[in-house]
Structures are given as C-alpha cells and as structure tokens.
N, C-alpha and C positions, 0 to 999 in steps of 0.2 A: 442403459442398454440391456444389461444383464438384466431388470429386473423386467425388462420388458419382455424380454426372452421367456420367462420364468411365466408372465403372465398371461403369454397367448401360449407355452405350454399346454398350463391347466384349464383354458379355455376350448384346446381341440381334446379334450380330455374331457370335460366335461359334453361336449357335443357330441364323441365319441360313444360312451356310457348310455348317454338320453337317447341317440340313435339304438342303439342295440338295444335296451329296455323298451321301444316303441314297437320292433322289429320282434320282439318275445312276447307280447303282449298281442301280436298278431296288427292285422288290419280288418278294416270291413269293407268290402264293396255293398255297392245300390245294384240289383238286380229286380227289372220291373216284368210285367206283362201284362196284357190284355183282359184278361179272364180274371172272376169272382174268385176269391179267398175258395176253396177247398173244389175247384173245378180240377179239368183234370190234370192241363197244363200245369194249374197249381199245383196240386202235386208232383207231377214230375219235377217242376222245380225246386220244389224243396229237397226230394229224394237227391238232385244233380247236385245243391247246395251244401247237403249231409256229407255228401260223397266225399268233393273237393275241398272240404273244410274235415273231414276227417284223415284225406291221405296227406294232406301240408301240415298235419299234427297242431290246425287249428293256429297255421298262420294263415290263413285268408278265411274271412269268417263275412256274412252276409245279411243284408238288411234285404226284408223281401217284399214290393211293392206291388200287389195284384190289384185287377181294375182300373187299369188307368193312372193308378194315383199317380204316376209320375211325368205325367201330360200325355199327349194325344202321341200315337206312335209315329207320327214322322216330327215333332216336338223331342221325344226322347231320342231319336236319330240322331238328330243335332248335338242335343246335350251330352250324349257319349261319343260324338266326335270331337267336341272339347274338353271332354274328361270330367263333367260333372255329373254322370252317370257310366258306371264303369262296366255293367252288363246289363244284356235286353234279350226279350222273348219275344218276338211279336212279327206282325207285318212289316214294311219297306216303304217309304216316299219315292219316287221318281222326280220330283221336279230339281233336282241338283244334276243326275244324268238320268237320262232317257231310259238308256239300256237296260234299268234298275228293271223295269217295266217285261222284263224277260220272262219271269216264270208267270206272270199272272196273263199272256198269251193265252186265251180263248179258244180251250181242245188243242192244245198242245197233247195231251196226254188223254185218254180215253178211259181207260179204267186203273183200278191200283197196283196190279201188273208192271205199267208202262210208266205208274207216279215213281215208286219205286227205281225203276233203272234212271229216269229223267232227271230225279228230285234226291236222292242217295247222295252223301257229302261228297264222292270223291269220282261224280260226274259232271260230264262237259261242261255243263251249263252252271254246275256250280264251282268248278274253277274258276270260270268266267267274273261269276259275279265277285268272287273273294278280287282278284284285279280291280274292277270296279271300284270295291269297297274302299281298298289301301288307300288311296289319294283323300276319301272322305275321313282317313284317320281309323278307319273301322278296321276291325278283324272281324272275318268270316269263318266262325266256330263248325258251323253245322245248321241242322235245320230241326222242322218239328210239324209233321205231315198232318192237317187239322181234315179237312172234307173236302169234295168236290161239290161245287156253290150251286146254287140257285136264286128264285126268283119268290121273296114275300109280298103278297099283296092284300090288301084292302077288300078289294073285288076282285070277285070274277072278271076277265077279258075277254074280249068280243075273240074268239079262233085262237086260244091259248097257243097250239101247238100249228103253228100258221105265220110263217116270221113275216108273211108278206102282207096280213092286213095291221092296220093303224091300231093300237089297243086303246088311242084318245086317253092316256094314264101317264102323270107325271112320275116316277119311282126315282129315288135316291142310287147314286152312282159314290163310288168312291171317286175322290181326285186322280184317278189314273184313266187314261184316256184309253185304256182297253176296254175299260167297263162302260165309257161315256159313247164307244164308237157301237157296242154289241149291242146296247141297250137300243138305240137305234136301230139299229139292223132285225130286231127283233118287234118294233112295230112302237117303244115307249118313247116318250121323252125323257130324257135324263135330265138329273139335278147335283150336280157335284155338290155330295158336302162329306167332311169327314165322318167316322162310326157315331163317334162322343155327340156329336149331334141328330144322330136319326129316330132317337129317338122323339125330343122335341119334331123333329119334321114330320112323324105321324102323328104324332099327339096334336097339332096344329092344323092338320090337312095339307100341307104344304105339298106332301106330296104322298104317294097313294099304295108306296109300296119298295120293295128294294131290292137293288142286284149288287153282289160283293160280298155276300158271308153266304153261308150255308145254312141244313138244320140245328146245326148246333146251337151255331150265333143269335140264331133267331128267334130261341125256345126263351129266352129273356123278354124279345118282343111279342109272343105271341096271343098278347091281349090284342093287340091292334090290328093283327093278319087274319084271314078268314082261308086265303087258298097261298097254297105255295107248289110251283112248279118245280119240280125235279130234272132241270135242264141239264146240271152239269156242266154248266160255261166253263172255268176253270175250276187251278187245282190252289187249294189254299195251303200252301208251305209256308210258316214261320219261317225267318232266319234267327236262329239263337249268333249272336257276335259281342263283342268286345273294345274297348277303346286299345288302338293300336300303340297306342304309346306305352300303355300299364303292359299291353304283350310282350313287345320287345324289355319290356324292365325287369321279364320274371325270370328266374333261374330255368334253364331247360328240361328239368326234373317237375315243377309246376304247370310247364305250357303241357308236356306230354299227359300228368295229370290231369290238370281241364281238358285237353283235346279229348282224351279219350273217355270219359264223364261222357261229355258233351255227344260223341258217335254211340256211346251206347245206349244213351236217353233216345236218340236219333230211331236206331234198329230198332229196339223196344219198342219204340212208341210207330212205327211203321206196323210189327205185327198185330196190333190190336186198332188201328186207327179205322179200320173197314168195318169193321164190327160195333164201334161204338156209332160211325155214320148211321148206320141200321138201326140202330136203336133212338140214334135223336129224332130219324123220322119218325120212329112210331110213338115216341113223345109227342109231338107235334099234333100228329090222330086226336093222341090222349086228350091235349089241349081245344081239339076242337077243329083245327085246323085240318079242311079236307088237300088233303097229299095228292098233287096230278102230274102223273106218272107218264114219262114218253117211251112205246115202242122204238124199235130200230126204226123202222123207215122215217117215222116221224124225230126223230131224234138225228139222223142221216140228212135230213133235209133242212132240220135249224143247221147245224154241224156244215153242211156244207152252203148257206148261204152267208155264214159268219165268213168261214175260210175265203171264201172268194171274195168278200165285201170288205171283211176288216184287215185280215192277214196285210194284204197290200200297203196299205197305209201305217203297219205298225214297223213292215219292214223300212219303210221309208224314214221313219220316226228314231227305228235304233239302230239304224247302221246292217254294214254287213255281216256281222254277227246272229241275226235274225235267223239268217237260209242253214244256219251250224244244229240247227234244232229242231226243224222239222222235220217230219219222218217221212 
C-alpha cells in the first residue's frame, strides 16, 4: 500500500513537470484564410499573429495557412468548431443556421460610411451573429472589411444595367441563397458552387461569369473575365473567430489580448479598405478588363428591384431578426 502511495506520488509529479514544460514551451494554433501568401489579409494576419504571440511572451505561437490550404471556408468552419482548427479568417457557411446569411443581405449597406456602423465588432448585427455562433462552438472575435461585390463576366450582357431583361448567362453564385435569389433578379442564372471551384467553372464554360467576390477576388481570375460590373450587391465582411472551447480555456489576461489584436486589425483595416477597393478596380483596367460603372438612377433601380424582390424572402428565411437591420 505504501508503496503504492509512493508510486502514484511520483507519477502526478511526473505529469505535473511534463505539463508545465509543455505550458513553457508555449502552444501553436492553425490560423487559415482565404487569400495568397503576401496578400493583404495575409499580412494583416501575420502582423495579428506577431502581436498575440509577442504579448503571451510566446505562449500561443502560430502556424499560418493562406490560400485555402486548410479546406474550403465553410470546411474549416466545421473543423474549428471541433477544434481541429483553432483560428480562421475568412467568409461564413449558412447551411447549419440560416441567419448566418445576415450580413451578406444585398444593399444592406450603401456605401463605407454605413459598412462601418453596420459591420464594426461591437454592432447590432454583430452581437447577433457572436449568439449564433456559441452553439456552433465558435467564438466571434471580430471582423475584416474586404470590398463591396460585383459581377465578373465572360461577356458582355444584353442591358447590363437593366435587372428586368434575361442576360441568357449562366454565372456562379456562392451556396448562399442571397446571391442565388439576386442573381435572379438581376436577369442571370445561377449555379451554386463554392470559390475553390470557380475557377475550374470558367475554365470549362460551365458557366460564364460570377457574383459573390468583388475586384479584388477577382484580379486572380482575370484571364477569364472580359467585363465586370460595379453593382455593389453586398458588403464582403470576414469574420476573424475562434474555437469556443480554446476561448473559455484561456486565462482572462489572453482573451483581452486577442480580443483586442483582433479590434485593432479590425479598425486599421476599415481605414484603408476603401482605398485599396479603388485601386483593385483599376487593376482590373490594367488587366484588360473593361470596368461598367452604375449611375444613381441606375444603381437606384437595381437597388430597388433586389429590395422588393429578394429582401422578402430572406426575411422569411431568417427569422425576425432580419427587420433589426434594415434602415
């Protein structure tokens, strides 16, 4: 008995030790996004990365996955709600809840002005979604304001700026039925398929063009595009978030550190996100790509035949949560 005493002693003594030497030696989290190694996202990541790994005195230290590598972003949703991705950059899936489908609302927001109050961490709408998120295991950090979207195509269409005739054009839609209802409304047919794929979808003809990213996103595909329309459907927000379980595990001196990382990448990257929009379209130019530009009125009348046509049917879709956000 005594020696038994003696031996699980030095057994939580030894697990003891190897704890604390593991706990000094730091940890690493998987941090993914979307975007090519030295884009800009990328760098802000790293710069958020540098930060948080320099005020934990290099106990939380990070492996950084750009491009994709860490599967398709509603793929790594998943995976950082079971913990085998412990931080993410990027866009949001809705098919687990509906309401996810909140910010990507079509003219929600008009210009960067209105992105800013609507889209800012410690507004309505993004209370809302951090709710949302807790059940999927996520933590809702912040965000990471990319462009407001448009429309790449193959061809010219028959009355671009004309949502009421047929444009006879199949165009890739993301899997969110914001983009599958507007595209519609706007004269296309849509094709759901995730980003990771549209490019094969041009390349094959499959389909002729695409709504869901903007100039940025686009400047990668821009062998394949010929005209891109400057519609402005919606507002492209990242969610930067977290596996909920690693949150609640971290000393309150850590959370405050990443929270606050995290709002200041946020701000920053708000003040110059309008400025670099400008400049992708005139990348796009550069590329070859002629840029078609909407007036007000014209812009007024897509803008208000989405609202009347889609709005209805999204409210239906997410609840009463919807009417909390429009202006």
């Amino acid at each position: 008995m005594k020696r038994h005493l003696i031996t699980t002693i030095c057994l939580a003594i030894v697990i003891s030790v190897s704890t604390v030497n593991c706990y000094a030696d730091g940890i690493t989290w998987k941090i993914g996004h979307v975007r090519p190694e030295g884009s800009s996202v990328d760098i802000d990541v790293r710069e958020l990365t540098e930060e948080i790994s320099s005020k934990t005195s290099g106990q939380i230290k990070f492996d950084i996955y750009p491009a994709s590598k860490l599967g398709d972003y509603s793929v790594v949703q998943e995976r950082c709600s079971f913990g085998e991705v412990e931080m993410y950059i990027g866009p949001f899936g809705t098919s687990i809840d509906k309401r996810l489908a909140l910010p990507a609302v079509p003219y929600l927001v008009t210009d960067w002005k209105d992105a800013q109050k609507v889209f800012s961490s410690d507004s309505l709408l993004m209370k809302k979604m951090a709710t949302y998120l807790e059940p999927q295991n996520i933590k809702l950090l912040g965000g990471w304001p990319v462009y407001f979207g448009g429309i790449m195509l193959t061809d010219k269409p028959e009355a671009p700026k004309d949502p009421s005739v047929k444009k006879n054009m199949i165009i890739r839609v993301p899997p969110i039925n914001s983009f599958k209802l507007t595209a519609k409304v706007l004269g296309y047919t849509p094709y759901p398929i995730t980003w990771v794929y549209a490019r094969s979808g041009l390349e094959s003809g499959m389909v002729e063009g695409l709504i869901g990213g903007g100039a940025e996103g686009y400047l990668g595909l821009s062998k394949y595009g010929k005209y891109y329309l400057a519609i402005n459907d919606h507002f492209e927000h990242w969610l930067v978030y977290m596996n909920l379980d690693l949150w609640n595990s971290l000393s309150e001196q850590d959370q405050k550190i990443i929270s606050s990382a995290v709002k200041t990448m946020e701000r920053e990257r708000f003040q110059v996100a309008e400025k670099e929009e400008k400049q992708s379209l005139t990348k796009l130019e550069q590329a070859g790509i002629e840029v078609i530009r909407f007036g007000d009125q014209d812009m007024n009348k897509i803008r208000k035949a989405v609202i009347d046509r889609v709005w209805p049917q999204l409210e239906q879709e997410t609840g009463e949560d919807f009417s909390s956000f429009l202006k």
